[in-house]
C-alpha positions in Angstrom: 79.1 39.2 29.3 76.0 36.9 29.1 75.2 35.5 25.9 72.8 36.7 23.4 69.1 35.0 23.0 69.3 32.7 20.4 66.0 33.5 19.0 66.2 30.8 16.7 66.1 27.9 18.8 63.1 29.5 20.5 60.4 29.7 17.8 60.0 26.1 17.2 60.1 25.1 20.9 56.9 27.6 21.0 55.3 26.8 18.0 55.5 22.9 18.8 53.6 24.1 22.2 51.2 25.9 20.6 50.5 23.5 18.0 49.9 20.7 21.0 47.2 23.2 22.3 45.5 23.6 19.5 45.5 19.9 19.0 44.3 18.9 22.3 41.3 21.6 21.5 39.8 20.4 18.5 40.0 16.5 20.1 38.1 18.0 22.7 35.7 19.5 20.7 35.7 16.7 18.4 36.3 13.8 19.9 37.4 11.0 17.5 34.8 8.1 16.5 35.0 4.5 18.1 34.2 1.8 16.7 30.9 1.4 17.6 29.7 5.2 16.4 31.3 4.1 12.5 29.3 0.6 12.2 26.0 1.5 14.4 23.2 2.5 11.9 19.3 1.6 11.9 18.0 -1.9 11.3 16.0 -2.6 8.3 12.4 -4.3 8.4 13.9 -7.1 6.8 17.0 -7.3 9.3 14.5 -7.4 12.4 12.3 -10.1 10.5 14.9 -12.4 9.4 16.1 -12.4 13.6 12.4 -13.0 15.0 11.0 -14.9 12.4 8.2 -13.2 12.6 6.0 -11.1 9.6 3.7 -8.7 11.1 1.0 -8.0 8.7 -1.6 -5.7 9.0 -5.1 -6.4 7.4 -8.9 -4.9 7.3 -10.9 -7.4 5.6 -11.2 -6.8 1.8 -12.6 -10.0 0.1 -11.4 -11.8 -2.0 -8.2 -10.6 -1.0 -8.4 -11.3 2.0 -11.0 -12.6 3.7 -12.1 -13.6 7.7 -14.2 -15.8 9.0 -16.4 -15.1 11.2 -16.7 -17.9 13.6 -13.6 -18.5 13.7 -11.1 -15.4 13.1 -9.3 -17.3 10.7 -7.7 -15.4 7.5 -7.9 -16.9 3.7 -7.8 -15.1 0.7 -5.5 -13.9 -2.6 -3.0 -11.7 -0.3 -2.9 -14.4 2.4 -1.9 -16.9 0.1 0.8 -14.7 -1.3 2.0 -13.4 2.1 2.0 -17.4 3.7 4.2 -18.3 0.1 6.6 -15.7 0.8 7.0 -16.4 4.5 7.4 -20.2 4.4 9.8 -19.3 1.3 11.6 -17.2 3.8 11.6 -19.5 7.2 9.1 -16.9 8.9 5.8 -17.3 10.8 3.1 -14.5 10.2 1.5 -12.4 12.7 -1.6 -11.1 11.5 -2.9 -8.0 12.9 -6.1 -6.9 12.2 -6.4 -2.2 11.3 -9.5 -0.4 9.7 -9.3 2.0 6.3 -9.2 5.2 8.3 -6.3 4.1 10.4 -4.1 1.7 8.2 -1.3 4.4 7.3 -1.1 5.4 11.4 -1.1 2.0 12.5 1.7 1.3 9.6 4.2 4.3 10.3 3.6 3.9 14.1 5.4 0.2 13.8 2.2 -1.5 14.6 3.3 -4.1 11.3 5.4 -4.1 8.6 3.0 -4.0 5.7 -0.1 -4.1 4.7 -1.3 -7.0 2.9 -4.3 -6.4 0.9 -3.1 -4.5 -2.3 -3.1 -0.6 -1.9 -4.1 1.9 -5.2 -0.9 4.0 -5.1 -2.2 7.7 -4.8 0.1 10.5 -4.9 -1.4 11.9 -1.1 -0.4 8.4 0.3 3.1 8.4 -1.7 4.0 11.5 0.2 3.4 9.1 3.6 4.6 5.3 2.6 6.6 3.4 0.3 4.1 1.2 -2.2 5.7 -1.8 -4.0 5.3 -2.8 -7.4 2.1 -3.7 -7.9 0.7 -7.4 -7.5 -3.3 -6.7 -8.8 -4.6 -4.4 -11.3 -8.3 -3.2 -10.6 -10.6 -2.9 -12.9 -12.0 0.5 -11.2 -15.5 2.2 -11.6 -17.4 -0.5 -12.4 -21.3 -0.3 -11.7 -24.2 -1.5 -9.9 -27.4 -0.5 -11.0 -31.2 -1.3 -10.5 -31.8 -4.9 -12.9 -34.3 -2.7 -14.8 -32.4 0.4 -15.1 -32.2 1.2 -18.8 -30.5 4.6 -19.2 -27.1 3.7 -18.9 -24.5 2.6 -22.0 -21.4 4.5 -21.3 -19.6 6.0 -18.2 -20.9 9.4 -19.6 -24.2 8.8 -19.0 -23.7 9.1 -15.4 -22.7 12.9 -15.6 -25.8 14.2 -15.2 -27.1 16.7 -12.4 -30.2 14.4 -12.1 -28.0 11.3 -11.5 -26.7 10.6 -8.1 -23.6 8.5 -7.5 -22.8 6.5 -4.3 -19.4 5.8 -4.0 -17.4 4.9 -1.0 -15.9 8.0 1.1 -11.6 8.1 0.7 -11.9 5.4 -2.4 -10.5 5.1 -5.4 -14.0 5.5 -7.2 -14.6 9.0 -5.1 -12.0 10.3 -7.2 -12.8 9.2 -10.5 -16.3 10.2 -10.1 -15.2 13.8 -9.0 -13.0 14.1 -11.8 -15.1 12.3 -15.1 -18.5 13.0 -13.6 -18.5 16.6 -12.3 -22.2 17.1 -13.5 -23.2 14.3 -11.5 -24.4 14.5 -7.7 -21.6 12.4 -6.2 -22.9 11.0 -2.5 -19.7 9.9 -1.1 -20.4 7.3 1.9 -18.1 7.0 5.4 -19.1 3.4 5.4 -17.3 0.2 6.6 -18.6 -2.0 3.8 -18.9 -1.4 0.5 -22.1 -3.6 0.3 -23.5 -0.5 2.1 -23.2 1.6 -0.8 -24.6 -1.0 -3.2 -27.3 -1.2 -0.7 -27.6 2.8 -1.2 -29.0 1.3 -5.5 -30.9 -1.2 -4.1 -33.2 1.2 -1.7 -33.3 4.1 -4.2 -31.3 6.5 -2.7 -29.1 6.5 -5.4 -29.3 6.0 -9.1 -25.9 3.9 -9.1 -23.1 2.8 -7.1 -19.4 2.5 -8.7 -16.9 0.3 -6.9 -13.9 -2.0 -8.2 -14.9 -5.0 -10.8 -14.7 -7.4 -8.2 -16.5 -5.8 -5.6 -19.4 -5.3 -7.9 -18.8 -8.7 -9.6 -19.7 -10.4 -6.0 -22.5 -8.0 -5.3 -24.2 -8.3 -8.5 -23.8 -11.9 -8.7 -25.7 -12.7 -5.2 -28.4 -10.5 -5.8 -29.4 -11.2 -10.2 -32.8 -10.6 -9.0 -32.6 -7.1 -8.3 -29.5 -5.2 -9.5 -26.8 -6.2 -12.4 -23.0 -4.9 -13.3 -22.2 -2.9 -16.1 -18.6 -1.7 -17.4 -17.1 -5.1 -15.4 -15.5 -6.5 -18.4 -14.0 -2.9 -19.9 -14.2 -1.0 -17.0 -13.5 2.8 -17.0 -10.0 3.0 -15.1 -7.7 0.4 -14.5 -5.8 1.1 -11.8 -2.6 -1.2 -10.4 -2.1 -2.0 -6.4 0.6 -3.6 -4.2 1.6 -4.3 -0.5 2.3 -0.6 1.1 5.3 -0.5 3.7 7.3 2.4 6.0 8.3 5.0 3.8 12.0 4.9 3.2 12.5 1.4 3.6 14.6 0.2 0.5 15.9 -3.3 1.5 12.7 -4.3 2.6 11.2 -2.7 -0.7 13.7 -4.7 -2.6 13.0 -8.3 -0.8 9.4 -7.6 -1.6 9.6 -6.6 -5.6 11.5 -9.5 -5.9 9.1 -11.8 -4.4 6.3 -10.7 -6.1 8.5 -11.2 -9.7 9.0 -14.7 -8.6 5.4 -15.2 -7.8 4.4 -13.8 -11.4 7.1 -15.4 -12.9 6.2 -18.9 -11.5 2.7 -18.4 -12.6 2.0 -18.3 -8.9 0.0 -15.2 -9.4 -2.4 -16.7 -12.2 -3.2 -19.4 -10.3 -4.8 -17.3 -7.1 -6.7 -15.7 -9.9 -7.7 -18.7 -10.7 -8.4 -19.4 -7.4 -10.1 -16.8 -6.2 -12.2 -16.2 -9.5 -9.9 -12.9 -10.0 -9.7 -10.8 -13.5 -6.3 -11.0 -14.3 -6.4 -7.1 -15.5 -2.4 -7.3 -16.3 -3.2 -8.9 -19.6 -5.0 -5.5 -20.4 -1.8 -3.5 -19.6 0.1 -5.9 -21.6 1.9 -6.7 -18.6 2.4 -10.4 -18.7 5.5 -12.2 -18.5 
């Protein structure tokens, strides 16, 4: 007579089997991670600067900040200095690469350069698409340029008037303040390249005043006494503060940057260029000195 099954030194020969299967399954499905998949992650800005040595640094041309010449291509200015501070600081070279206003932000997310370096008014539209850093400049904002003999004008309210027509330059800063504090007033908003263009807009008639940041006006008003003068330049209507603008998301390099520009304030590296470059220093207003 055979012996009976021993049914108990079967089940665990099975389940070890099936338990094998299932294993081999899910490493099949999910295969485990190497080395390389754990540590490989994106490289920061500042990562791929600090191993070329290289800055790129997109500009348009906004005097005094920064400023080209002509002849010879050559780039001075506030921003320049700062950048060429920071860089040398660093062991870097710069690579300056020249954008315009309407193509900036493209040029910048499509990894055309790293930042920008004239200082950017941080708008909630252009939040939603880069990363600004703390801000370096403080504008003086709506500032004007009127006629030399134009008489009607005491206060920012005169201007909202449906028999007053505004120039201000199209996508600016100004546009907006003079569509929200001056909604009586025919606002002419001008797709120009320069903002001389607009002041210009005064100086022919077409327009009854021109508002732009203090120092824009400052220059323009200075340089031409004989026909037009500022008003609102030394309590302007809106101060408004600006910094470099980078890749959205991009935190170390975001960090590196703040820093820099608190050592440049700090230092009094930063009241010096206004010094240099006949700036008003609107942080005082803001009470934002060190």
């Amino acid at each position: 007579m055979k012996d009976p099954i021993n049914t108990s030194s079967k089940k665990p020969h099975n389940y070890l089997v099936w338990l094998a299967i299932i294993l081999a399954l899910v490493s099949f499905f999910f295969p485990r991670p190497n080395k390389s998949n754990v540590d490989s992650r994106t490289e920061s800005t500042l990562e791929k600067i600090d191993g070329t040595k290289i800055m790129r640094i997109g500009y348009e041309g906004y005097p005094p900040y920064t400023i080209e010449n002509p002849k010879t291509g050559k780039l001075t200015g506030y921003s320049v200095d700062m950048a060429e501070y920071i860089a040398k600081e660093s062991g870097w070279q710069i690579e300056w690469i020249k954008t315009t206003a309407d193509t900036k932000i493209i040029d910048l997310e499509s990894g055309k350069f790293d930042l920008m370096a004239e200082p950017i008014f941080a708008t909630i539209p252009r939040a939603a698409r880069v990363t600004f850093t703390k801000p370096y400049a403080y504008f003086g904002d709506a500032a004007a340029i009127v006629k030399v003999n134009e008489n009607r004008f005491n206060k920012i309210g005169d201007f909202n008037n449906k028999n007053i027509t505004v120039a201000v330059r199209l996508g600016y800063s100004d546009q907006k303040f003079a569509e929200q504090n001056l909604p009586l007033a025919n606002i002419k908003a001008m797709k120009v390249d320069d903002v001389n263009q607009v002041f210009q807009d005064v100086v022919s008639g077409n327009s009854d005043v021109a508002l732009a940041d203090v120092e824009q006006v400052k220059k323009f008003s200075n340089e031409h006494t004989d026909i037009v003068k500022c008003l609102f330049c030394d309590n302007p209507p809106s101060l408004i503060g600006a910094g470099f603008i980078i890749r959205k998301g991009d935190f170390t390099f975001f960090n590196f940057l703040n820093v820099s520009i608190d050592y440049l304030e700090s230092n009094s590296i930063l009241d010096n260029l206004d010094a240099k470059y006949s700036v008003t220093a609107f942080r005082d207003h803001l009470n934002l000195t060190k």
